[in-house]
TIRO-2110 file (N, C-alpha, C; in Angstrom, 1 decimal):
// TIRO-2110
-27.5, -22.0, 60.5, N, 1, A
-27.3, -22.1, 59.0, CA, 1, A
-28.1, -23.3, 58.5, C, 1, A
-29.1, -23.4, 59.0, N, 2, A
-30.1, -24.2, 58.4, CA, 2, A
-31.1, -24.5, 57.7, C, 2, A
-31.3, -22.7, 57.0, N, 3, A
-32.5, -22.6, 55.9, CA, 3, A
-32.2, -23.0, 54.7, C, 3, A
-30.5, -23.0, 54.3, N, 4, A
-30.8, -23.3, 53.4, CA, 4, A
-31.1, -22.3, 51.9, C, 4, A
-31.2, -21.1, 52.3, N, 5, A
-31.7, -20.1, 51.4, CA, 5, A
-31.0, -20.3, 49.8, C, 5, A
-30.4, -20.3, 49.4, N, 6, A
-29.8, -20.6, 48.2, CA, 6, A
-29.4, -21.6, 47.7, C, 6, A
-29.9, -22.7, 47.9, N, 7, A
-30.5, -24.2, 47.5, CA, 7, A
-31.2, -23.7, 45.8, C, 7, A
-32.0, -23.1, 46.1, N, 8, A
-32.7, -23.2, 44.2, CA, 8, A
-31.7, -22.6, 43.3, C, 8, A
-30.9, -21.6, 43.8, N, 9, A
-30.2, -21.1, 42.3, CA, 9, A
-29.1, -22.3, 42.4, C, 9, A
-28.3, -23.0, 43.7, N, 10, A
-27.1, -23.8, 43.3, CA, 10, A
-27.9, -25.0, 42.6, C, 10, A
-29.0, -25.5, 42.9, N, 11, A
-29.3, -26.7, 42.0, CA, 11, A
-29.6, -26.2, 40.7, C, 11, A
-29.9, -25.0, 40.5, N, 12, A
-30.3, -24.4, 39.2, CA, 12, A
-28.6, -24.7, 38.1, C, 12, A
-28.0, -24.6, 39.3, N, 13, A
-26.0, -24.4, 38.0, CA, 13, A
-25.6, -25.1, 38.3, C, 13, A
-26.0, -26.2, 39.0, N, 14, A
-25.1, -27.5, 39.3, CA, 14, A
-24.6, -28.0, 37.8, C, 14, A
-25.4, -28.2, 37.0, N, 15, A
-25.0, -29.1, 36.2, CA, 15, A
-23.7, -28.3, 35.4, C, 15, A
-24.0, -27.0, 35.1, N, 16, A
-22.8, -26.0, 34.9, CA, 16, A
-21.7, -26.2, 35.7, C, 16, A
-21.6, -26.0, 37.1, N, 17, A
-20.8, -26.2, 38.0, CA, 17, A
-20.0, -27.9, 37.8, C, 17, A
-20.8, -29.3, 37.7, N, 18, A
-20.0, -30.3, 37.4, CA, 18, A
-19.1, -30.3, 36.4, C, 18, A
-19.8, -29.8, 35.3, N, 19, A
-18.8, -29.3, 33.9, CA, 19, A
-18.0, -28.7, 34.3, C, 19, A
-17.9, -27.5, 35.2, N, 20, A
-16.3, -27.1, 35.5, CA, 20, A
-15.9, -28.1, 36.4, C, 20, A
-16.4, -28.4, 37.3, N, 21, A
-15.1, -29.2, 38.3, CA, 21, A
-14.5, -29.9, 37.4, C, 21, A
-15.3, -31.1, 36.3, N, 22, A
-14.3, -31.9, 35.4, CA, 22, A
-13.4, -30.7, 34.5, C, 22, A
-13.5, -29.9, 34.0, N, 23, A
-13.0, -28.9, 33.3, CA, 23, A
-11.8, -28.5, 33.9, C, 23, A
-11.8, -28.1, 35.4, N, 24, A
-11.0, -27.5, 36.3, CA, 24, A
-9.5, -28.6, 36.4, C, 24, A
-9.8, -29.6, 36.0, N, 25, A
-8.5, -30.6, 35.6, CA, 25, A
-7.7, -30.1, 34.7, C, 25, A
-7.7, -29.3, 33.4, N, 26, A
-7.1, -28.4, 33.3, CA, 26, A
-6.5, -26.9, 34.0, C, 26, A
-7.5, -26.6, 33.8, N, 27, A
-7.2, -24.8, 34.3, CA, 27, A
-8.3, -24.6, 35.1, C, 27, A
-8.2, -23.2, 35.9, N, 28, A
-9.3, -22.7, 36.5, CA, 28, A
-10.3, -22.5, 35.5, C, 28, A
-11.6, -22.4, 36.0, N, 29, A
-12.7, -22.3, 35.0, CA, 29, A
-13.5, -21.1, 35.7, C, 29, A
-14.0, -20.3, 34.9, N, 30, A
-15.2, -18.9, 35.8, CA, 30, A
-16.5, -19.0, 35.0, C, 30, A
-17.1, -18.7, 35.7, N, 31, A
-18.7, -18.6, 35.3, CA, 31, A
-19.4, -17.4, 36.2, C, 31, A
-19.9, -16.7, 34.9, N, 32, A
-21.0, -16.0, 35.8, CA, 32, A
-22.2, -15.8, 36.3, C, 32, A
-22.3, -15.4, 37.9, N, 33, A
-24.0, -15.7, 38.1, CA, 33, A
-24.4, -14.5, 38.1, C, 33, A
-25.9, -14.7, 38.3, N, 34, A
-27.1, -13.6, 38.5, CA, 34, A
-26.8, -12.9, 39.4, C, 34, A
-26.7, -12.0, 39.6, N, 35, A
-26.6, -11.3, 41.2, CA, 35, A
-27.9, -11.0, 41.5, C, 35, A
-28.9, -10.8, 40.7, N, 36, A
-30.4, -10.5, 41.3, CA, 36, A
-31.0, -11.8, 41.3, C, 36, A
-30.3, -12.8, 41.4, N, 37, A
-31.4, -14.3, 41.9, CA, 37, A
-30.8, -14.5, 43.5, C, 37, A
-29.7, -14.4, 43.5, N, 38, A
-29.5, -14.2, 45.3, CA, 38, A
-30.1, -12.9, 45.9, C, 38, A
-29.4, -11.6, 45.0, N, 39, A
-30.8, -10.5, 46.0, CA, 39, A
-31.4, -11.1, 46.3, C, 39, A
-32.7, -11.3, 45.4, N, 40, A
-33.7, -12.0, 44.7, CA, 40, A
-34.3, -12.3, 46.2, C, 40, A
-33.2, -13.8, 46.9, N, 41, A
-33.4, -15.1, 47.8, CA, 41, A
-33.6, -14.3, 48.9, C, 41, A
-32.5, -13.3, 49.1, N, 42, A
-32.2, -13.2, 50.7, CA, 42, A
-31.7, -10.9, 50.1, C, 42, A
-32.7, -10.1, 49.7, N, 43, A
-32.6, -9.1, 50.2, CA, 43, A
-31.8, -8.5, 50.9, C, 43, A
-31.8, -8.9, 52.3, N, 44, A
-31.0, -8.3, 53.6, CA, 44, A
-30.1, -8.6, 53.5, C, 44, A
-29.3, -9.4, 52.9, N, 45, A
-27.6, -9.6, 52.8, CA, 45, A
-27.2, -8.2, 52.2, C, 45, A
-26.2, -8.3, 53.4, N, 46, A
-25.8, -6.9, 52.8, CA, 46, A
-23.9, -7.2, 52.3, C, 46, A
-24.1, -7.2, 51.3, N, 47, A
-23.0, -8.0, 50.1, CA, 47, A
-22.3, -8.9, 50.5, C, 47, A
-23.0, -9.7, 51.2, N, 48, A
-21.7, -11.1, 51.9, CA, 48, A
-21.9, -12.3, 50.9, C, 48, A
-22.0, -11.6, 49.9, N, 49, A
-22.4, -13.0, 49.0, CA, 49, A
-21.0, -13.6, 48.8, C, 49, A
-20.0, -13.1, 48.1, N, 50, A
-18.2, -13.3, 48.3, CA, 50, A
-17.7, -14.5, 49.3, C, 50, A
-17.2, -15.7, 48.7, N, 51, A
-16.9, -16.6, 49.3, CA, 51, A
-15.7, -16.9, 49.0, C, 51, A
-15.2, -17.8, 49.8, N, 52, A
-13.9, -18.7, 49.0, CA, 52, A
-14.3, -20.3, 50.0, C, 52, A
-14.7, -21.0, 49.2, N, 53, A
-15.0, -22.7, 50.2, CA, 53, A
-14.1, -23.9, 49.6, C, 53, A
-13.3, -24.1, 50.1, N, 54, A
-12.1, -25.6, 49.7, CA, 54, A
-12.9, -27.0, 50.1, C, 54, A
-13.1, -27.8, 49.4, N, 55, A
-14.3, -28.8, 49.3, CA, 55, A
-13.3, -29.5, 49.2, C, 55, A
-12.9, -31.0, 50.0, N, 56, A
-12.8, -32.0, 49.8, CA, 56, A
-13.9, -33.2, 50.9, C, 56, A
-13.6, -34.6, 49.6, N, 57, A
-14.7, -35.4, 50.7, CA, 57, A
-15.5, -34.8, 51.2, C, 57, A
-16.4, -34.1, 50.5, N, 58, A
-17.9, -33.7, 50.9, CA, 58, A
-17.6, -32.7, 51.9, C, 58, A
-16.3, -32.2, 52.1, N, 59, A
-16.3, -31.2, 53.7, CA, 59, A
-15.5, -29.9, 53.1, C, 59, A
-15.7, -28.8, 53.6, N, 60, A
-15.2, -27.7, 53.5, CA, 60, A
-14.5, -27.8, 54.3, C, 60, A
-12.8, -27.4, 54.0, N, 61, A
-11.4, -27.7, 54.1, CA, 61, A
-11.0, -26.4, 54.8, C, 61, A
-11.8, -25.2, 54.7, N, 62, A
-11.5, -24.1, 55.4, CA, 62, A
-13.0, -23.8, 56.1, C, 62, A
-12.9, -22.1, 56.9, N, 63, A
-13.7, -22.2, 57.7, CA, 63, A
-14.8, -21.2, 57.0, C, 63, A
-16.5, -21.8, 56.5, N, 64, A
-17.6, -21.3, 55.5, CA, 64, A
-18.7, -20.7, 56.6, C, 64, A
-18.3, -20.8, 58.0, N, 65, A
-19.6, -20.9, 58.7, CA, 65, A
-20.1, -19.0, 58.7, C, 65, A
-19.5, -18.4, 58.3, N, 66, A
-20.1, -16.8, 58.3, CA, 66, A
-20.9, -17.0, 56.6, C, 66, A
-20.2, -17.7, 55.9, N, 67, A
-21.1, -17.6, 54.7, CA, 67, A
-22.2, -18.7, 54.2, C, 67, A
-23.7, -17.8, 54.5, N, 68, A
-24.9, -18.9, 54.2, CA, 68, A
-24.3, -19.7, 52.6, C, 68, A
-24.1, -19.0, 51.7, N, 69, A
-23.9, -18.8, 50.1, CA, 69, A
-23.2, -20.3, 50.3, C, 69, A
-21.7, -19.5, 50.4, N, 70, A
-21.3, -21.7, 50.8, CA, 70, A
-21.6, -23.1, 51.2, C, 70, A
-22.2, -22.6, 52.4, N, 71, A
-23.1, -23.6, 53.3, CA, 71, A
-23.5, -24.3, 52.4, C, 71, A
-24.6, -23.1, 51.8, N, 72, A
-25.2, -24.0, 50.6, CA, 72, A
-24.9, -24.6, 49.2, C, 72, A
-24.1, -24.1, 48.7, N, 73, A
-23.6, -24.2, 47.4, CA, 73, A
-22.9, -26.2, 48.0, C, 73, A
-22.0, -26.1, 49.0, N, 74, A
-21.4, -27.5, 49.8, CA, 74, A
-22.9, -28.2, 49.8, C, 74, A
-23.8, -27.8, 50.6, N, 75, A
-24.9, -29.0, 50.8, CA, 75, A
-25.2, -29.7, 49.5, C, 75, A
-25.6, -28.3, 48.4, N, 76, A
-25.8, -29.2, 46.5, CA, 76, A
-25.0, -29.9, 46.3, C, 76, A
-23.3, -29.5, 46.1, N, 77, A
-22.5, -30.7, 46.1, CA, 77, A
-22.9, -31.9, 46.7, C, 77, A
-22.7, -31.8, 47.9, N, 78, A
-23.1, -33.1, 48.9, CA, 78, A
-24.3, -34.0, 48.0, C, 78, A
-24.7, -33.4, 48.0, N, 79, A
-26.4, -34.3, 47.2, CA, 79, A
-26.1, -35.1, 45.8, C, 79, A
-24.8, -34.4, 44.8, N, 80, A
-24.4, -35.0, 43.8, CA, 80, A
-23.4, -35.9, 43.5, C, 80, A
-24.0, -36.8, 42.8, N, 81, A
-23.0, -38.6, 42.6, CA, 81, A
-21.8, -38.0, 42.3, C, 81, A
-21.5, -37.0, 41.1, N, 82, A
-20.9, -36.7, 39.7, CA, 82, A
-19.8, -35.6, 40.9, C, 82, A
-20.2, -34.7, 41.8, N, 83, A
-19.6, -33.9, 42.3, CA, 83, A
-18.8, -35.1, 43.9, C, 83, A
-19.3, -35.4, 44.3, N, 84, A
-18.9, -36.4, 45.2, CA, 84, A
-17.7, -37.0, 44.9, C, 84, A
-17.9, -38.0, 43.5, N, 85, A
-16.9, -38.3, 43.1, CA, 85, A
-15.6, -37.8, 43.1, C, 85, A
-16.0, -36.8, 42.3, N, 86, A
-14.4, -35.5, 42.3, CA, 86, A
-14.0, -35.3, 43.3, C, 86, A
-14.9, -34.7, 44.4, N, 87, A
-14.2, -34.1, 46.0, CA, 87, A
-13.6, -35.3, 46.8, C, 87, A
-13.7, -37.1, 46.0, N, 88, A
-13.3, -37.9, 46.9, CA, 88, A
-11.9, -37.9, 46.4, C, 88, A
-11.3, -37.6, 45.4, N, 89, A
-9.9, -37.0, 44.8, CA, 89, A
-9.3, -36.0, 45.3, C, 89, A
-9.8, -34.7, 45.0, N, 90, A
-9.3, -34.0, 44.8, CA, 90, A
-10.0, -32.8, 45.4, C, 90, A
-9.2, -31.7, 46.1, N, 91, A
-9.5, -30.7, 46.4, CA, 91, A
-9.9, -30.1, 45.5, C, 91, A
-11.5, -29.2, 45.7, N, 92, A
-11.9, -27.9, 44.8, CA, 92, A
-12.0, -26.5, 45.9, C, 92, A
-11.5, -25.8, 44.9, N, 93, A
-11.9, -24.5, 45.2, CA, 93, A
-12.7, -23.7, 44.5, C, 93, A
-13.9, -22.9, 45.6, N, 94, A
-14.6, -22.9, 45.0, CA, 94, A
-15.0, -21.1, 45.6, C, 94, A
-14.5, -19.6, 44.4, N, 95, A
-14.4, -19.0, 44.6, CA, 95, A
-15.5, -18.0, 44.1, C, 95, A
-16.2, -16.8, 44.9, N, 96, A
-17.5, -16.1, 44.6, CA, 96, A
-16.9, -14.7, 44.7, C, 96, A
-16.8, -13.6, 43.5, N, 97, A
-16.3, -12.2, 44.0, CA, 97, A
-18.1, -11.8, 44.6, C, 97, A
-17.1, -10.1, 44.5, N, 98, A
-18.1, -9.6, 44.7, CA, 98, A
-19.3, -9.1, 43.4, C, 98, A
-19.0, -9.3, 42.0, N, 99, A
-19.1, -9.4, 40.7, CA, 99, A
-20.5, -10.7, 40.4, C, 99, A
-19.9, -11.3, 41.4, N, 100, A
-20.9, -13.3, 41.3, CA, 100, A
-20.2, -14.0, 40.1, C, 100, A
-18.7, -13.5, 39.9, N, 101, A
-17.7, -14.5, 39.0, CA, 101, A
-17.7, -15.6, 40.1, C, 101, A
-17.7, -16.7, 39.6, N, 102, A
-17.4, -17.7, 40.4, CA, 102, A
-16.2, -18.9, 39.4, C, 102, A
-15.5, -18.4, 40.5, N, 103, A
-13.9, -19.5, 39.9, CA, 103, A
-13.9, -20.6, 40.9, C, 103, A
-13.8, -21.7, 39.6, N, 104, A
-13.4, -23.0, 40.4, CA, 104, A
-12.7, -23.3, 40.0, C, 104, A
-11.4, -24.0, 41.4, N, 105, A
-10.0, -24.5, 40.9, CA, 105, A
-10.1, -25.7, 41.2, C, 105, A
-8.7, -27.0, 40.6, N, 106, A
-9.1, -28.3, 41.3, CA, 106, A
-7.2, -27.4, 41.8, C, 106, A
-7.2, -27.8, 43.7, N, 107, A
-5.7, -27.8, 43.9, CA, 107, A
-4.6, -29.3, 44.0, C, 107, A
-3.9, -28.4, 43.7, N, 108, A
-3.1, -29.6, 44.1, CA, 108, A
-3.2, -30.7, 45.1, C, 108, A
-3.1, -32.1, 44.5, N, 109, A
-3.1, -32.8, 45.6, CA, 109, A
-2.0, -32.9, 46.5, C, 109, A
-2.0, -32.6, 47.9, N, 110, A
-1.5, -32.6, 49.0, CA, 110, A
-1.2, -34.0, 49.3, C, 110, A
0.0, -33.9, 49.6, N, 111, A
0.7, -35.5, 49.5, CA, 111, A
1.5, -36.0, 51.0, C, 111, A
END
């Protein structure tokens, strides 16, 4: 899992994506992506684009290693001051159908 393939569209929505995580302090927040900029990236996936990745402290809280999509979308976070911050708080979840809705939740903090 080291190419990396979907590096240009998550830095492309990052800045969308920070606005939900602070957003997601209220309610869940959804956004929709392109589905033909990941075709686009990687073709031969054959629909594994659908994730679900629990981000705290820079680490995925569940297990992302079958999905490249996550890997990556976690690496962009990693790289951001503004996203960093938040995951040093607070659990995000960070949800992809098969549609490319993507829902982010902040959960509960676990005490």
């Amino acid at each position: 899992m080291d190419q990396l393939i979907y590096t240009p569209i998550w830095n492309k929505y990052r800045p969308a994506i920070l606005q939900l995580m602070v957003a997601a302090a209220q309610s869940p927040q959804q956004y929709k992506l392109s589905a033909h900029e990941f075709k686009g990236l990687n073709p031969k996936e054959k629909g594994g684009y659908s994730f679900t990745l629990q981000a705290f402290k820079g680490r995925a809280q569940n297990n992302i290693k079958k999905s490249q999509v996550a890997h990556d979308l976690l690496n962009v976070l990693e790289q951001s001051k503004k996203a960093s911050e938040l995951m040093e708080i607070d659990t995000y979840e960070f949800k992809m159908d098969k549609q490319f809705n993507l829902v982010i939740t902040k959960l509960e903090a676990t005490v």
